[in-house]
DRENLUM-356637 format. One line per 2 residues: number of its first residue (from 1); their letters; for each residue x, y, z of C-alpha. Coordinates in Angstrom, 2 decimals. Layout:
<atoms>
NUM> a> X:Y:Z; ...
</atoms>
This chain:
<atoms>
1> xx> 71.71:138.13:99.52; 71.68:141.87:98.26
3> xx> 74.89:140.68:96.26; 73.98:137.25:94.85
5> xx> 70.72:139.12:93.37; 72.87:142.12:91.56
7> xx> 74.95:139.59:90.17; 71.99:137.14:88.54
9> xx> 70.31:141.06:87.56; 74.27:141.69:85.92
11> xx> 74.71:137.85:84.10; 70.83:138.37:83.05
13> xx> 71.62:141.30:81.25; 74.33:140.12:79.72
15> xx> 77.41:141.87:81.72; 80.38:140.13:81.97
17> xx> 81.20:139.58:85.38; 84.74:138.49:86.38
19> xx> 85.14:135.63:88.93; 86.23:136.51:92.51
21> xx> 89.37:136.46:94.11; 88.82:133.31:95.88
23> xx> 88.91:130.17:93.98; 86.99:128.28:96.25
25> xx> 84.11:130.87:95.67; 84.54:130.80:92.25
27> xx> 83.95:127.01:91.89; 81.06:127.71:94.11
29> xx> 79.40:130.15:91.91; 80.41:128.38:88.19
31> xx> 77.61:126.61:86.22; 77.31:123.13:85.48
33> xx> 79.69:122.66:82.59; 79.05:118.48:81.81
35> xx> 76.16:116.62:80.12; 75.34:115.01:83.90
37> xx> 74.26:118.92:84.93; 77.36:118.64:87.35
39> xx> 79.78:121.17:87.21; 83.34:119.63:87.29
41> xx> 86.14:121.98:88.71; 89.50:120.50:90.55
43> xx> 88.07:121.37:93.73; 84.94:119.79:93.42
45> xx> 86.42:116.78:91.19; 88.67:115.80:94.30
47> xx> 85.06:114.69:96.26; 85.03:112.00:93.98
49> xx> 86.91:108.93:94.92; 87.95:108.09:91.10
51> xx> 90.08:111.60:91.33; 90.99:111.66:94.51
53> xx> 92.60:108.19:94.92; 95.29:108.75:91.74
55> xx> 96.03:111.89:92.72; 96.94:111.07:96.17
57> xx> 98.79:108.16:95.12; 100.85:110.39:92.68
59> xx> 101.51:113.23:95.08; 102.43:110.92:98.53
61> xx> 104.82:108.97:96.03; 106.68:112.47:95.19
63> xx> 106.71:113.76:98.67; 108.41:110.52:100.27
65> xx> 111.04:110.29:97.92; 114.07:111.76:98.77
67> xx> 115.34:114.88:97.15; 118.72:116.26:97.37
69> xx> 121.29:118.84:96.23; 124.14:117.36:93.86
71> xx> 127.84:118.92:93.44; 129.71:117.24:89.70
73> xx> 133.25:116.21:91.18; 133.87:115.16:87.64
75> xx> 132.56:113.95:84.08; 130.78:110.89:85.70
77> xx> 130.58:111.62:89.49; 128.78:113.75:91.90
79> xx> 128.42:113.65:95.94; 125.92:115.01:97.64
81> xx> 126.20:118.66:98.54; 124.62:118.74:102.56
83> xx> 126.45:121.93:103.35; 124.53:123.51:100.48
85> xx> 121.60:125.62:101.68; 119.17:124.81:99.15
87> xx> 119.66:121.63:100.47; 117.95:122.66:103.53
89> xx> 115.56:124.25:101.50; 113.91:121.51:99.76
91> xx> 114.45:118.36:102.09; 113.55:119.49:105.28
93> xx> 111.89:123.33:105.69; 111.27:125.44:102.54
95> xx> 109.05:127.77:104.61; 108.21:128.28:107.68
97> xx> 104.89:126.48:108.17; 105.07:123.52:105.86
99> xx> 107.49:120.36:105.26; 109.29:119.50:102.54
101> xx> 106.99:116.28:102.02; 103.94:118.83:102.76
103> xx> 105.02:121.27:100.40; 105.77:118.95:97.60
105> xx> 102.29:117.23:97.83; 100.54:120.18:97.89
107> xx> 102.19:121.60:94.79; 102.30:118.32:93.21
109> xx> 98.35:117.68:93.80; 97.69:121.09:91.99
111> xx> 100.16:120.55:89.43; 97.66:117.36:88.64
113> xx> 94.69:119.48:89.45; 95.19:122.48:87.52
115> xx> 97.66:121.47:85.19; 100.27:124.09:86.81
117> xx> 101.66:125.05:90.52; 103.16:128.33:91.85
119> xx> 105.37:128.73:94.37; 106.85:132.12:95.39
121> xx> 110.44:132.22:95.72; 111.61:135.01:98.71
123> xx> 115.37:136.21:98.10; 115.95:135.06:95.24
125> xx> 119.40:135.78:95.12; 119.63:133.13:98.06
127> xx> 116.51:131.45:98.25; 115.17:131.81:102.06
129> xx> 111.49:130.33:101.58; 109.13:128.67:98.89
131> xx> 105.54:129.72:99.55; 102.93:127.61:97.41
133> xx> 100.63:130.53:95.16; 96.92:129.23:94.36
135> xx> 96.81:128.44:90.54; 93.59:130.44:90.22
137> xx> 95.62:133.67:92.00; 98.59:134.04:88.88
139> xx> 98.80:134.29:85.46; 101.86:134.05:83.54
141> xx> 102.65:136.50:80.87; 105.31:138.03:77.98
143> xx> 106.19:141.46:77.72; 106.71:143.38:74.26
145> xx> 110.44:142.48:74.55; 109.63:138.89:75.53
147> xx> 110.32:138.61:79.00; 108.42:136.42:81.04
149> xx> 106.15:137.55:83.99; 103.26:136.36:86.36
151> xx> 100.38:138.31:87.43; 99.74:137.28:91.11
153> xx> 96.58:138.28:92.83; 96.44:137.49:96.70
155> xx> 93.64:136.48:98.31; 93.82:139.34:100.64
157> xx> 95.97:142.64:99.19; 96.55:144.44:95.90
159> xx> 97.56:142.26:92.48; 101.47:142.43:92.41
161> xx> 103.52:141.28:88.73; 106.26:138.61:90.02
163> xx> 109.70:138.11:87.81; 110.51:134.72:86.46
165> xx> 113.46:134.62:88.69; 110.75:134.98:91.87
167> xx> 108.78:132.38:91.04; 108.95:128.46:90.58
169> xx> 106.27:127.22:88.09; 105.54:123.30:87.89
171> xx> 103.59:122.68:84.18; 101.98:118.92:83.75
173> xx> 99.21:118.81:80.55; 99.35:119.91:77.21
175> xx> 99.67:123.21:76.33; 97.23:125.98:76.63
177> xx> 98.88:128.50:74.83; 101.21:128.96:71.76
179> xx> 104.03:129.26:73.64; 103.53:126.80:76.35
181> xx> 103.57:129.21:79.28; 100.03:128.30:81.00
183> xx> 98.92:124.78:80.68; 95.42:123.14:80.68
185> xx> 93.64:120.95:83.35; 93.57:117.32:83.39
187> xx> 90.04:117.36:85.08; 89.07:120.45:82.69
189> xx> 90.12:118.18:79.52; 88.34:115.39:80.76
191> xx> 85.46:116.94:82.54; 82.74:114.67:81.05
193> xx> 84.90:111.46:81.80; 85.30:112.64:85.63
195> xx> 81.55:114.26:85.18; 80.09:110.38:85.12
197> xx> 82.54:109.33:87.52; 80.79:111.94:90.23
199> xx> 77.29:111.60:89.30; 77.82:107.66:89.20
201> xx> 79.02:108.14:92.54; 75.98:110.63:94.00
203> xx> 73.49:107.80:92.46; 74.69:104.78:94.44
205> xx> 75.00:107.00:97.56; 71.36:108.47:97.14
207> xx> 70.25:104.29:96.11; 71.58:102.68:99.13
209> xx> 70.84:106.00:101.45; 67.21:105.92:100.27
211> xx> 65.91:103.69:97.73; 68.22:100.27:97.81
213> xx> 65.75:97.53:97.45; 64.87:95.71:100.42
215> xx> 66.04:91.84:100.93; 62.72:90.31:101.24
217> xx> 58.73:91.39:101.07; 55.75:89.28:102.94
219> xx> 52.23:89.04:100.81; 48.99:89.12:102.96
221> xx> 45.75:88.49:100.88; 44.04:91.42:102.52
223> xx> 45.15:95.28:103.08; 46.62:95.50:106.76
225> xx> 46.68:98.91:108.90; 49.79:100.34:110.05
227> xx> 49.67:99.45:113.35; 48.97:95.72:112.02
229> xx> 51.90:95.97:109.22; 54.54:96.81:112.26
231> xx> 53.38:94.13:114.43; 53.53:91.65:111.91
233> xx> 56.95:93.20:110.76; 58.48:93.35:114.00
235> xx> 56.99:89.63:114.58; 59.32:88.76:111.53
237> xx> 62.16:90.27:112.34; 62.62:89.08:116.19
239> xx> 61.80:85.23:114.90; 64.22:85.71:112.08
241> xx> 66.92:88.13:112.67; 70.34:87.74:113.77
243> xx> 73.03:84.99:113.36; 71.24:82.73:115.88
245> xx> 68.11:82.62:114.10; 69.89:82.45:110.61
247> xx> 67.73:79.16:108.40; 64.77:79.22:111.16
249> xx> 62.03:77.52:110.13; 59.18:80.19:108.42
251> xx> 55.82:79.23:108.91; 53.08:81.68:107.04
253> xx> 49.59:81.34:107.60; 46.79:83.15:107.15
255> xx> 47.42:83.49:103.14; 50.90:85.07:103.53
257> xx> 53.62:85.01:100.67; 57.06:85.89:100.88
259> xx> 58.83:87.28:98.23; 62.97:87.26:97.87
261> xx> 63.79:90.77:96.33; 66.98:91.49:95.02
263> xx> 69.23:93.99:93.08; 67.96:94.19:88.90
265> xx> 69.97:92.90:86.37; 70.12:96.91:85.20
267> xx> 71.30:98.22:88.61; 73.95:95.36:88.93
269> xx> 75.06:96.65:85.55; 75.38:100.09:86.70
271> xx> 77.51:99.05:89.15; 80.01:97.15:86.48
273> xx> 79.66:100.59:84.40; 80.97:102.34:87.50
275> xx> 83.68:100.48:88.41; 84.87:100.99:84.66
277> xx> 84.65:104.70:84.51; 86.67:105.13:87.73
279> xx> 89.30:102.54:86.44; 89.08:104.66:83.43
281> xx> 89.96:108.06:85.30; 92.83:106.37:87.20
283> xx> 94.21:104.65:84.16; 93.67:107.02:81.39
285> xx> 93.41:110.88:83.18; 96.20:110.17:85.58
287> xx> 98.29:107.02:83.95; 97.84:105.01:86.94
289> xx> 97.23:101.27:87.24; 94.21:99.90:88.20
291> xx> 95.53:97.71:90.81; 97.14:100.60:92.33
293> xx> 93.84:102.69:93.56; 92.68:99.25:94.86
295> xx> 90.64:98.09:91.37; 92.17:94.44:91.35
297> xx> 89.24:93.05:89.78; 90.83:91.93:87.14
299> xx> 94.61:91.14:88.13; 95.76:89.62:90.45
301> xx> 97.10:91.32:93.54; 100.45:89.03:93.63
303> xx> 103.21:87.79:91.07; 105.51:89.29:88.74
305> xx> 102.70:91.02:86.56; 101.63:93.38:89.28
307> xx> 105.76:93.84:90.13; 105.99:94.81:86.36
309> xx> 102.98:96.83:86.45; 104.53:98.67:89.37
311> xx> 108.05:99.15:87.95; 106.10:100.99:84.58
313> xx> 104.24:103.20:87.02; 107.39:104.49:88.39
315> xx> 108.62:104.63:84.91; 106.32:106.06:82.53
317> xx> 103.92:107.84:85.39; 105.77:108.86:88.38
319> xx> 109.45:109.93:86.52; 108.31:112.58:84.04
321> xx> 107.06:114.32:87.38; 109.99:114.02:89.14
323> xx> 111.84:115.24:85.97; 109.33:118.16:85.67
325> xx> 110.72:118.89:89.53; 114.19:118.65:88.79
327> xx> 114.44:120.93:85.98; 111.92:123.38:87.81
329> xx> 113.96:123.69:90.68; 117.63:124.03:88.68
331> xx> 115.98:126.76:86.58; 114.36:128.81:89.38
333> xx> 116.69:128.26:92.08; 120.13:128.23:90.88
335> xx> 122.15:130.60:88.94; 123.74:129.86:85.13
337> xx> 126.84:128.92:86.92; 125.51:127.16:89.93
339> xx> 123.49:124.91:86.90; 127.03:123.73:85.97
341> xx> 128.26:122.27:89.10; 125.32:121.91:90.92
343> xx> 121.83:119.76:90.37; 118.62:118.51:91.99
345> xx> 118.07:114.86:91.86; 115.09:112.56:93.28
347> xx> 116.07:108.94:94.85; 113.32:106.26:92.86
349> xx> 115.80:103.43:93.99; 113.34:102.73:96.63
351> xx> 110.42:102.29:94.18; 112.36:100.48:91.62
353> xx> 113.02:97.49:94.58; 112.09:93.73:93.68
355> xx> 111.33:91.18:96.28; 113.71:90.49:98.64
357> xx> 115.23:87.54:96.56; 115.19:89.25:93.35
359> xx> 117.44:91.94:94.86; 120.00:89.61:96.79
361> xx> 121.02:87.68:93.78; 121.24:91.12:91.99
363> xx> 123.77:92.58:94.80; 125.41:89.38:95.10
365> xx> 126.23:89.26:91.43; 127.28:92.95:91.42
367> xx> 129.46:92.24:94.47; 130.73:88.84:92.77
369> xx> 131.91:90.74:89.53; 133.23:93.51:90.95
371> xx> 130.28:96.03:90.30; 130.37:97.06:93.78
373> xx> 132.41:96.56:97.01; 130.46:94.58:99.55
375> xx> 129.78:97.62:101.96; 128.73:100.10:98.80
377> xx> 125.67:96.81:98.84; 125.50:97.18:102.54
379> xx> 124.60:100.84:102.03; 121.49:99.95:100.03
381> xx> 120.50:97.46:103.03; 120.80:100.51:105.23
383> xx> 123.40:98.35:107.17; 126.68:99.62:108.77
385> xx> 130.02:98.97:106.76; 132.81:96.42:107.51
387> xx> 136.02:96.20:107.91; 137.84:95.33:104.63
389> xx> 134.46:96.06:103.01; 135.21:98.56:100.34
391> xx> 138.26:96.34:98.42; 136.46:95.28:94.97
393> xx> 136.30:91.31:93.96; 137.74:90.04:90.58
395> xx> 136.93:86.20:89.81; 140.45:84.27:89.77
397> xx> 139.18:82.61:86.21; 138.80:86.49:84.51
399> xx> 142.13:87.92:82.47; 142.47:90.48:80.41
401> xx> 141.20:89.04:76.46; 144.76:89.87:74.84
403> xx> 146.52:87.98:77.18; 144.81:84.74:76.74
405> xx> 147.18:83.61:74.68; 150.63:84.47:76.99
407> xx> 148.57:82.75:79.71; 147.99:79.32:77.46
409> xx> 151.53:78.89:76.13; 152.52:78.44:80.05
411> xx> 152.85:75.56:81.82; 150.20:75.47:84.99
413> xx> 151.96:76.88:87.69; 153.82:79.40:85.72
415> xx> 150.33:80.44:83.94; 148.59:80.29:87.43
417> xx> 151.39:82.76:88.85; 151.14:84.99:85.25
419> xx> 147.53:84.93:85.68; 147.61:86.25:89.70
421> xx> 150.45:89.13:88.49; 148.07:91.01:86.05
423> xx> 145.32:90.70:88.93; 147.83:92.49:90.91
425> xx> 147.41:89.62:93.76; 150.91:88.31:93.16
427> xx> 153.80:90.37:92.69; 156.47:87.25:92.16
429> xx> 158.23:87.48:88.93; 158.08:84.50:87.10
431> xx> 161.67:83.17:85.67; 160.89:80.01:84.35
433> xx> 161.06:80.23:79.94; 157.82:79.33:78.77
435> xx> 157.46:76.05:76.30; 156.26:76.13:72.57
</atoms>
């Protein structure tokens, strides 16, 4: 107590008091900083449904996908690179209490939370461990000669100043400074937005918890005492409560009126104004549809306009994350050299699925026009090759344009045998002269 009053005596007289280590304390102790006298911080923002449900949706679709370690074999082709052991790293352990899908949640819900995520990198000669730093705890910086740096202060232990080499930094926002090292909050930005969202939220709790307006109301011409009111109340309720005495017969005497109550038209249209602010915070904050935080009010849950809606999520919401990831990870983890041969790389062909139709005709016509062997399909299907699987198809009807005409000035066996050589499925020279 001694401390909370010598720091109200301190902010009274104007001192400037920093905030503490903890962030969590910090939020605690900040002043309302929205028109709706709430104060809006990521950690308090997340208690609100309209935050919580995008960003969870964003950072469980980044920790499921797969992410692995590439090795260029050539201008156009790479192979995965297993016996690598950043591969270890970042798809299965990169510390020793958390997951790789644990670790890249985490970092990717404060990326959209703070606008930034640390991660400490131990050995970074050979990277041994990622450990997640609180946002809050670092500050990233520029020395007179223009290196960069980050301030980290632990929760527990003296402030220490990492190299950019030790740490991995993860930026999503616009920029906060000139030279884009720190980046701003999404919830900071649009505290007001999310503001309404919470106290819209703390209303209909507190109006069903203790004011909702009951169903119905009786009249009685004269006042009644209490113990009269709950008689006649519990009366009512064991003649017409429950499903078997749903449409009983009412019978009032005695100068009784009942009254239906119901919700006013202005609370009904509170309700419409908060289903639009929290479609508004999923949709415009975070870039995520409606439909997928479970607002399918107005669209449809089925048909090809969700599917499309879906495909532009992973598109135009979920892929600048990943590529904020990738480049993150080849930048902190691997050396100038091991960036030429070597990259990270997310899987999104999961995401980018159609229905089950959609996607055999698609494999069927890749397999068809020699796009893909039949087991390279099988692969996708997660199903086990086959013998004689990986020759490529070529339609009997397809030849090469500028032999077209070699092909027509043949008569129809000749041409047919012609035609079968330059597929390379015939090797019988053909002898007969050909007829102009």
């Amino acid at each position: 107590m001694g401390f909370l009053k010598r720091l109200v005596g301190l902010e009274a007289r104007g001192a400037q008091v920093a905030h503490p280590r903890d962030p969590v304390l910090a939020d605690w102790l900040a002043t309302p900083n929205t028109a709706t006298g709430l104060r809006v911080t990521p950690t308090e923002a997340l208690r609100c449904p309209a935050v919580y449900a995008p960003i969870r949706l964003l950072s469980g679709t980044v920790s499921i996908l797969p992410l692995d370690v590439f090795r260029r074999t050539g201008a156009d082709t790479r192979e995965r690179d297993t016996a690598n052991p950043l591969h270890d790293l970042v798809h299965s352990k990169p510390n020793p209490w958390q997951t790789s899908a644990q670790f890249r949640r985490l970092m990717t819900e404060r990326m959209l939370g703070y606008g930034k995520a640390y991660a400490r990198i131990r050995n970074p000669g050979l990277p041994a461990a990622l450990e997640p730093m609180h946002p809050a705890r670092v500050k990233p910086f520029r020395d007179r000669r223009g290196a960069l740096w980050y301030r980290h202060t632990p929760k527990d232990g003296p402030a220490e100043t990492l190299a950019a080499h030790e740490v991995l930094h993860l930026r999503y926002g616009p920029a906060e400074d000139d030279e884009g090292l720190d980046t701003l909050s999404p919830i900071e930005l649009h505290r007001e937005t999310i503001g309404l969202a919470m106290a819209a939220t703390a209303y209909l709790a507190r109006f069903f918890g203790n004011s909702a307006v009951p169903k119905g109301a009786i009249e009685v011409p004269a006042a009644l005492s209490d113990k009269a009111a709950e008689a006649l109340r519990a009366s009512w309720e064991r003649r017409h409560q429950g499903l078997e005495n749903a449409h009983r017969l009412a019978i009032l005497d005695g100068g009784m009126k009942f009254h239906e109550l119901g919700m006013s038209n202005a609370d009904a249209q509170f309700l419409e104004s908060y289903r639009h602010v929290s479609s508004e915070v999923a949709s415009k904050v975070f870039g995520v549809p409606p439909h997928l935080v479970g607002d399918t009010e107005k669209s449809t849950s089925w048909g090809s306009g969700i599917e499309q809606q879906s495909i532009g999520y992973v598109v135009h919401v979920v892929q600048p994350i990943l590529e904020e990831w990738e480049q993150a990870l080849d930048a902190a983890l691997l050396t100038p050299d091991g960036r030429r041969s070597h990259f990270f790389e997310f899987n999104v062909d999961g995401l980018l699925r159609g229905d089950f139709k959609t996607r055999m005709e698609g494999m069927a016509m890749a397999v068809q026009w020699g796009l893909m062997t039949p087991n390279e399909a099988r692969r996708l299907l997660n199903l086990p090759a086959l013998e004689g699987g990986d020759s490529r198809l070529q339609p009997l009807n397809m030849a090469p344009a500028e032999a077209v005409l070699d092909v027509l000035l043949k008569p129809q066996a000749s041409a047919a045998r012609l035609l079968r050589a330059m597929q390379g499925l015939d090797t019988t020279p053909d002898l007969e002269p050909a007829h102009v």
